[in-house]
C-alpha positions in Angstrom: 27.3 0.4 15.1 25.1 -1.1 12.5 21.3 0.8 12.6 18.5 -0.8 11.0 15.8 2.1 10.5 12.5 2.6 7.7 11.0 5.2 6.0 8.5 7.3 7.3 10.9 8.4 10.3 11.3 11.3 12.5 15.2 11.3 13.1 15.6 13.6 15.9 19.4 14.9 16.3 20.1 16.3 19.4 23.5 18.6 20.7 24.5 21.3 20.9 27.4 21.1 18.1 25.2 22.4 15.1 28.4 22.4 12.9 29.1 18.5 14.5 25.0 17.3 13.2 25.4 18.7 9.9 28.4 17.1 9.3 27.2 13.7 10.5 24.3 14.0 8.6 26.0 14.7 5.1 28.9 12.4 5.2 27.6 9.8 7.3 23.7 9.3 7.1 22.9 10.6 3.9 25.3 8.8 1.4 24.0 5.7 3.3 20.1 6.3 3.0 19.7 8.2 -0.5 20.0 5.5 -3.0 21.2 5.5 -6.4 18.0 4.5 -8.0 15.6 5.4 -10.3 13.6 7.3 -7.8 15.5 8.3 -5.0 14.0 9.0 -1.4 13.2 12.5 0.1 14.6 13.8 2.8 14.0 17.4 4.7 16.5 18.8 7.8 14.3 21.3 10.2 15.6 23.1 13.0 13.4 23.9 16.0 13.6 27.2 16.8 13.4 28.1 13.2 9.9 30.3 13.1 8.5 28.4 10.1 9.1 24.9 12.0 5.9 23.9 12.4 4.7 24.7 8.8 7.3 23.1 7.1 6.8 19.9 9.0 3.5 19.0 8.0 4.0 20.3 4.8 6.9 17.3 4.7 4.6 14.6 6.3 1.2 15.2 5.1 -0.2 12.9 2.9 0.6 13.0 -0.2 4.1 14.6 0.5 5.1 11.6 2.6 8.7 12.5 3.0 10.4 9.5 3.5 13.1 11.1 6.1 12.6 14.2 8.3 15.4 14.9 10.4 15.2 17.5 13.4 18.1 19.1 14.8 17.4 20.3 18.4 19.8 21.5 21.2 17.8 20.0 24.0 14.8 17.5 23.8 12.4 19.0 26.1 9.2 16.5 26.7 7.1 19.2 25.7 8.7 19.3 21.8 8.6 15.4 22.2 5.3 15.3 22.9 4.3 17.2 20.1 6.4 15.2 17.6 5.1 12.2 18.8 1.8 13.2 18.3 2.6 14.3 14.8 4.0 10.9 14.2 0.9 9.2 15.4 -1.2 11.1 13.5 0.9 11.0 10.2 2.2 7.0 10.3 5.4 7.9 11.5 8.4 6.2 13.6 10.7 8.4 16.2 14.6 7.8 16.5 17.0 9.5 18.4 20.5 10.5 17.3 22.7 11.8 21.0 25.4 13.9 20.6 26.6 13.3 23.9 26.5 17.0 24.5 23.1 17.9 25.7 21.3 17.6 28.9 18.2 16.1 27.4 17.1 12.7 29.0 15.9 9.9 26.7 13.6 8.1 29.2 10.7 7.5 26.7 12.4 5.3 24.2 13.8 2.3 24.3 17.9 1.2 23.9 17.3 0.8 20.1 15.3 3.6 19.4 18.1 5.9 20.8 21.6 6.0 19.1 24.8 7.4 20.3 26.5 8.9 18.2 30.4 8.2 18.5 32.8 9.5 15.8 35.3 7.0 16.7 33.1 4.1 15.9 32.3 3.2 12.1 28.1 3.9 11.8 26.3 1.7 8.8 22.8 2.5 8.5 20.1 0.8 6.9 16.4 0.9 5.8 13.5 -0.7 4.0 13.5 1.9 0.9 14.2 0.0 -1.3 11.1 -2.8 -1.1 9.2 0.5 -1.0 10.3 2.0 -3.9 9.5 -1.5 -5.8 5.4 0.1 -5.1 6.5 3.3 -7.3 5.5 2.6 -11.0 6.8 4.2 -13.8 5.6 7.7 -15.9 5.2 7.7 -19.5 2.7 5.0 -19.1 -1.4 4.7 -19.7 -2.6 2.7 -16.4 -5.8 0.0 -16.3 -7.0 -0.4 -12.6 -9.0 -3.6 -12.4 -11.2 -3.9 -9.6 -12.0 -7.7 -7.6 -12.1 -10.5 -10.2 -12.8 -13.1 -7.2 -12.0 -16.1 -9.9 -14.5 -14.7 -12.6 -11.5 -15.9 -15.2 -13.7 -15.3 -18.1 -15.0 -11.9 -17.7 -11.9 -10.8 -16.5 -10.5 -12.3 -20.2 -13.2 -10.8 -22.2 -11.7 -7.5 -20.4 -8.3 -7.6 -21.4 -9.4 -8.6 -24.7 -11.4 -5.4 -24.8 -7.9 -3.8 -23.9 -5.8 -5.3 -26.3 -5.1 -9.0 -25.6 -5.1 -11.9 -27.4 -4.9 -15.5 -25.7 -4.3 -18.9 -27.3 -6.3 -21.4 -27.0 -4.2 -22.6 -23.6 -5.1 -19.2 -22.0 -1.9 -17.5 -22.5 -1.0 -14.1 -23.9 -0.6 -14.3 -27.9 -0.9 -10.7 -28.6 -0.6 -7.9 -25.8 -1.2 -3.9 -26.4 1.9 -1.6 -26.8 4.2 -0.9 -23.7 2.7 2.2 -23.0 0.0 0.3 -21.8 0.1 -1.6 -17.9 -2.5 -3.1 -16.1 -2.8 -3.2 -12.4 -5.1 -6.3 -10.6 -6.7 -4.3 -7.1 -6.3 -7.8 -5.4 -8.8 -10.7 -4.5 -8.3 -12.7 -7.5 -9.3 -15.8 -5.5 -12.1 -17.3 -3.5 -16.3 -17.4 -4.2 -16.1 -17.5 -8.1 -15.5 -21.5 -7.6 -12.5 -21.1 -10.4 -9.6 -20.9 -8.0 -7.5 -23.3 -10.2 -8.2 -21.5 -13.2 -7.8 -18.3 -12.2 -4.2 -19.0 -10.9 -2.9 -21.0 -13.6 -4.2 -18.1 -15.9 -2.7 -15.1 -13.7 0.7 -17.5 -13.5 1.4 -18.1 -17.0 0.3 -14.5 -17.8 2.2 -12.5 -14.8 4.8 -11.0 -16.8 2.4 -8.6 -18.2 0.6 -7.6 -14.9 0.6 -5.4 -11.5 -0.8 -7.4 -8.6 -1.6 -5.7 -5.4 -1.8 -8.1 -2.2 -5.8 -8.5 -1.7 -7.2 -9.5 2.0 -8.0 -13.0 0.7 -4.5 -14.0 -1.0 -2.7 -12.6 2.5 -5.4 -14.5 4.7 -5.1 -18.0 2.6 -1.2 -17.5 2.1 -0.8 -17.5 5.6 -3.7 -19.7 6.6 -2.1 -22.4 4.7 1.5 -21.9 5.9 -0.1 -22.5 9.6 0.6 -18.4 10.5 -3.0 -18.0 11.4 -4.4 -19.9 14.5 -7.9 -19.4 15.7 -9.5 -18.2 12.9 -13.4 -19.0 13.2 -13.9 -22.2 11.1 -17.1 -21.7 9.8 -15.7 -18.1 8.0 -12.9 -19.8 6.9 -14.7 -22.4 4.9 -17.5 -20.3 3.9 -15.6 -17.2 2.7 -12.1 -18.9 2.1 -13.1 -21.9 -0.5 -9.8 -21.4 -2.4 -8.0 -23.6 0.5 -8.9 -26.9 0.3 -8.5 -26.2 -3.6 -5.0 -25.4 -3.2 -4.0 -27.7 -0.4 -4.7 -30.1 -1.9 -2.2 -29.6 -4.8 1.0 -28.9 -3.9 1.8 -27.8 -7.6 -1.0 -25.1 -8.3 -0.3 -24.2 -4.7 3.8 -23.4 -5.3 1.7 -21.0 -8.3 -0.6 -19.5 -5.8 2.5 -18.6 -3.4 4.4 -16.9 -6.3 1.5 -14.8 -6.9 1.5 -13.7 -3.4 5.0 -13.3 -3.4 5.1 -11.0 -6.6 2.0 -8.9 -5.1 3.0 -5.4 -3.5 0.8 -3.9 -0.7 -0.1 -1.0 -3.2 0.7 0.7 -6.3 1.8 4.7 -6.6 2.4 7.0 -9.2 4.1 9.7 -7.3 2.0 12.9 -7.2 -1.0 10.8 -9.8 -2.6 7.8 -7.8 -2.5 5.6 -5.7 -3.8 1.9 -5.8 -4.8 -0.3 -2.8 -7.0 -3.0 -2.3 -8.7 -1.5 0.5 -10.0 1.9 1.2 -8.3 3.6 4.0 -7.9 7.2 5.5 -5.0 9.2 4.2 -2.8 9.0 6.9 -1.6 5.2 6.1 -1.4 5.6 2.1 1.9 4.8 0.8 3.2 4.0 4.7 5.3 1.0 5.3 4.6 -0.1 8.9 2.4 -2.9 9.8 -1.1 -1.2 11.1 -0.5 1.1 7.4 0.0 -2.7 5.6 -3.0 -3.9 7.2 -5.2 -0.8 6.8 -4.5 -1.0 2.6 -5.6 -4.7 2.8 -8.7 -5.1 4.3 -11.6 -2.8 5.7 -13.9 -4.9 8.3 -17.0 -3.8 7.0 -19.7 -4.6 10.2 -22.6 -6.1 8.7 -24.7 -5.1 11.2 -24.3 -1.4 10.0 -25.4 0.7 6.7 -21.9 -0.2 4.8 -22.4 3.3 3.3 -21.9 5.3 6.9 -18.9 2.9 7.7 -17.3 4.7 4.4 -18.2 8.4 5.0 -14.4 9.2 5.9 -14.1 9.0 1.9 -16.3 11.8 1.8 -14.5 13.5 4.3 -10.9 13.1 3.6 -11.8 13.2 -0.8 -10.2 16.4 -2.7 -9.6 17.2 -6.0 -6.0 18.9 -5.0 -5.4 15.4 -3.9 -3.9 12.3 -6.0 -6.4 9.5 -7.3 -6.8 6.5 -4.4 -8.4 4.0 -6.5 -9.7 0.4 -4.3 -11.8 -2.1 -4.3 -12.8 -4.6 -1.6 -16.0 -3.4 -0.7 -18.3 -4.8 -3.9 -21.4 -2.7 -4.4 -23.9 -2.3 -7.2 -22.1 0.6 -8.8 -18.4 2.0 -9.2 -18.3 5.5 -7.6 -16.1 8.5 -7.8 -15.9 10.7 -4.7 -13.3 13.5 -6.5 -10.2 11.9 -5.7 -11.6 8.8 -4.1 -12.3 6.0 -7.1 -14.0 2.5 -5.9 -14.1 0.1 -8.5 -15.3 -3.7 -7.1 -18.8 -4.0 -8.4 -19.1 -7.4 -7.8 -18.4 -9.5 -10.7 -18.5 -12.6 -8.2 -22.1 -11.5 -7.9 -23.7 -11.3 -11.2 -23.1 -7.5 -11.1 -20.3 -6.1 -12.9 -16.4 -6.1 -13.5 -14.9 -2.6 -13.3 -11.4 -1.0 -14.3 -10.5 2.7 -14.4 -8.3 4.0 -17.4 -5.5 6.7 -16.3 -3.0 8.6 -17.0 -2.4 10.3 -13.9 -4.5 13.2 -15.0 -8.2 12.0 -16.2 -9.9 8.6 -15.3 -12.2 6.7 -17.1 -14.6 3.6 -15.8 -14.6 0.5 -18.1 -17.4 -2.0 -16.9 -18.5 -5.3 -18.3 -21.3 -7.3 -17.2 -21.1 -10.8 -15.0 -22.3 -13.7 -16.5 -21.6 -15.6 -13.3 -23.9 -17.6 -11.5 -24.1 -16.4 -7.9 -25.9 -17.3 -4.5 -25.9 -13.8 -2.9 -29.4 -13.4 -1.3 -29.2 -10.3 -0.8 -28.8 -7.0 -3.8 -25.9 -5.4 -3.8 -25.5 -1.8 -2.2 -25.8 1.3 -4.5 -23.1 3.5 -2.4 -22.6 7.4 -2.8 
């Protein structure tokens, strides 16, 4: 039996045989899902009916614990306990599987054939998950971090930057001189569209990737996939006002094979395990660091309705912000200033708009905001929020 599974999963194993589940879980499942790598997954084994269950689970899937595999041993599955675990698992961004020891008399009505695995000691088990692209989000320690907020195509100010951080560039735009390795540099996402650059900005970001981060913005998935026909109905009129980076790159098949390999090297966020995190979106706890599709999604793009004070839309910051809590930094929404909620650091102040281009400086333990001022030309009618 061959079992495709991710992280972020509630592995429920239910028999009676206690001595029979532990066994299966330590020669079987174990060796196959902790990895030898740099750093490996966590995993936590609960029993029901022990009398610290419940703390012990959220404890293990709370954000920022995130424990990649919880395993439950239970003699029976009453619906009850299943109803409470699935509502855990909504709450928390996790998936349910089932692992039958043939020797209960719990019915498995709710899930589907997939999500419900017999076990049989007689058949060889190979089990799977998506780990490892996950752990290619983790970054390394050791290491002085520079969180750049939306550049939206503003290639020189987001030069004049670097060069305040270190870099040198020749006179064909690519990296002569770069700080010491200690040093990294993480782009928030939305390096294309409005800044009328798009060419520039990706044959600068190509020749130069090496020395970079890229986290996946909402407007390099949209275009990626716009362009590769994965998009149908989209409202026309949006896509040519807010998506201007298309015909650009259509229209050259060579700068456009560049644009795709940006894409392809961008991760749908950046952590430092117990420090920060970095997404291009802000989004409630709960889908930080998760690997499922709504969790994907939520990271990359906040709809923002214009039709409401941006500033209430946002007041889960406020809510879910703590200082016991490890730094989310964002961008996305572009405002008039960068703002720090404790925790909670959003740094797009709208270059694209004659505003300002923003990093944060960390190590994990302090932050500090780096802004330069826009000197592009923009046709925003409107000022810029101040938020928070």
């Amino acid at each position: 039996m061959e079992i495709k599974t991710s992280i972020h999963t509630f592995f429920l194993l239910v028999g009676l045989n206690r001595l029979g589940k532990e066994v299966f879980l330590e020669k079987i499942i174990l060796p196959q899902l902790i990895l030898d790598c740099e750093v490996p997954p966590k995993f936590v084994h609960l029993e029901q009916n022990a009398g610290d269950f419940d703390q012990k689970l959220l404890a293990a899937i709370q954000y920022p614990a995130n424990t990649e595999y919880v395993f439950v041993s239970v003699p029976h599955l009453a619906d009850e306990f299943l109803d409470y675990l699935k509502r855990h698992a909504l709450k928390n961004r996790y998936s349910i599987e089932i692992f039958d020891f043939g020797d209960s008399k719990s019915a498995f009505h709710h899930f589907s054939d997939a999500k419900v695995h017999r076990v049989d000691y007689r058949e060889n088990l190979t089990i799977s998950s998506n780990y490892e692209a996950y752990a290619t989000c983790l970054l390394p320690e050791n290491k002085t971090y520079h969180i750049i907020g939306d550049t939206h195509e503003c290639v020189a100010e987001l030069k004049t930057m670097l060069e305040d951080f270190g870099f040198q560039f020749d006179g064909s735009d690519r990296v002569a001189a770069c700080p010491p390795d200690d040093q990294a540099f993480i782009f928030l996402g939305d390096f294309i569209d409005k800044g009328k650059q798009t060419r520039q900005m990706v044959e600068f970001l190509f020749e130069n990737q090496k020395y970079f981060y890229f986290v996946l913005g909402n407007h390099e998935s949209f275009v990626y996939k716009y362009i590769r026909g994965e998009i149908k109905g989209a409202n026309q009129t949006i896509v040519d006002t807010y998506f201007d980076s298309i015909p650009v790159l259509k229209a050259d098949a060579e700068l456009l094979a560049k644009f795709n390999a940006l894409v392809k090297n961008a991760k749908p966020f950046y952590e430092l395990k117990g420090r920060f995190i970095a997404t291009h979106a802000p989004c409630k706890n709960k889908y930080l660091g998760k690997m499922d599709e709504k969790s994907l999604r939520k990271m990359r793009n906040f709809h923002l309705n214009r039709d409401m004070p941006i500033q209430d839309q946002l007041l889960f910051l406020k809510k879910e912000a703590s200082e016991e809590l490890p730094f989310h930094f964002f961008g996305h929404v572009a405002c008039a200033n960068a703002f720090r909620i404790h925790n909670k650091v959003h740094l797009d102040t709208g270059c694209v708009h004659a505003n300002l281009l923003t990093a944060a400086i960390t190590d994990g333990t302090t932050v500090q905001i780096h802004s330069i001022p826009s000197h592009h030309h923009t046709t925003l009618t409107k000022k810029l929020p101040h938020l928070f």
